[in-house]
N, C-alpha and C positions, 0 to 999 in steps of 0.2 A: 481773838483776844479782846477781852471789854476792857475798855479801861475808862479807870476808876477817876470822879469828877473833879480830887484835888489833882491832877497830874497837871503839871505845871509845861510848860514850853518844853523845856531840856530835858526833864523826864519824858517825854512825848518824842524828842527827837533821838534820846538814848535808845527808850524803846525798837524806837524805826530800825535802829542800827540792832541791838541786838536780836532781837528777834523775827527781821523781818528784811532786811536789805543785806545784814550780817557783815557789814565793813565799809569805815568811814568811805572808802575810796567808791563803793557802789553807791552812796548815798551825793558822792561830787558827782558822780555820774549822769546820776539822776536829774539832779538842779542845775548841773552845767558849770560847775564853779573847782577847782584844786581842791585835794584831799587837804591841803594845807590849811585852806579858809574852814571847813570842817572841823577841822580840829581847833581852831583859833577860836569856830565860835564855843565849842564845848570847853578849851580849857578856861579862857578868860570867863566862864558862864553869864558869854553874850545873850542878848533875845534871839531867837530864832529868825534869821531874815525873810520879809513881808516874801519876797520873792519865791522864796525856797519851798513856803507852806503848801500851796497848792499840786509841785512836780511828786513833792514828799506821800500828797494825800492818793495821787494817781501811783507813783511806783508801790506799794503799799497797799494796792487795789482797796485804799478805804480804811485800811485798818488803825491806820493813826491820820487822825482828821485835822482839818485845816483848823479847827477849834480848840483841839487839844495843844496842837502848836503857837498859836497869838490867841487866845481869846478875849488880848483888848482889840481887837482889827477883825476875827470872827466872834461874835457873843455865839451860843449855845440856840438853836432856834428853838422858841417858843412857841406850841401851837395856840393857835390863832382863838380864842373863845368863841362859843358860837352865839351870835346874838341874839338876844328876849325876845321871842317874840308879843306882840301886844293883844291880849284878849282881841277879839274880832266881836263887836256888837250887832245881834244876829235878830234887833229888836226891829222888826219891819213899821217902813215910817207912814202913817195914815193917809 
C-alpha cells in the first residue's frame, strides 16, 4: 500500500491498525505498551509516541514508515544532489 504524502501521524497509525496489524491490541504488542495506551493515544488524537514509530515501521515490515508516523522527528529523505562538477582545463602549460 503507498501511501499518500499528506497522511498525517494518526492516519499512518490507523492505517497500521487497519490494514496491517488488524487490532489495537497487536499493535501494544508490537511497541510493548497496553491496548489501553493505544487507544488513549487515538482517542484523545495524541502524536504518535517517538518510541512506538520504529517497532510500528518493523511489525508492518515497512509498510507504514517511521515518517509517515512523526515526520517532525523523521523528515521525508532527500536525495542527496549530485555535485558540479568543474570543466577540467585540458590547456597543456608551455
Amino acid at each position: 500500500m503507498q501511501l499518500g504524502k499528506d497522511m498525517t501521524g494518526m492516519t499512518a497509525l490507523r492505517q497500521a491498525i487497519r490494514h496491517h496489524l488488524k487490532s489495537q491490541v497487536a499493535v501494544a504488542r508490537a511497541v510493548g505498551v497496553t491496548p489501553q495506551a493505544v487507544s488513549d493515544v487515538l482517542r484523545r488524537n495524541k502524536r504518535v509516541p517517538a518510541e512506538w514509530c520504529l517497532a510500528i515501521e518493523t511489525a508492518t515490515q515497512g509498510a507504514i514508515t517511521r515518517q509517515a508516523l512523526r515526520p517532525d522527528l523523521y523528515p521525508a529523505e532527500v536525495p542527496a544532489e549530485k555535485p558540479v562538477e568543474k570543466p577540467v582545463d585540458k590547456k597543456e602549460k608551455p
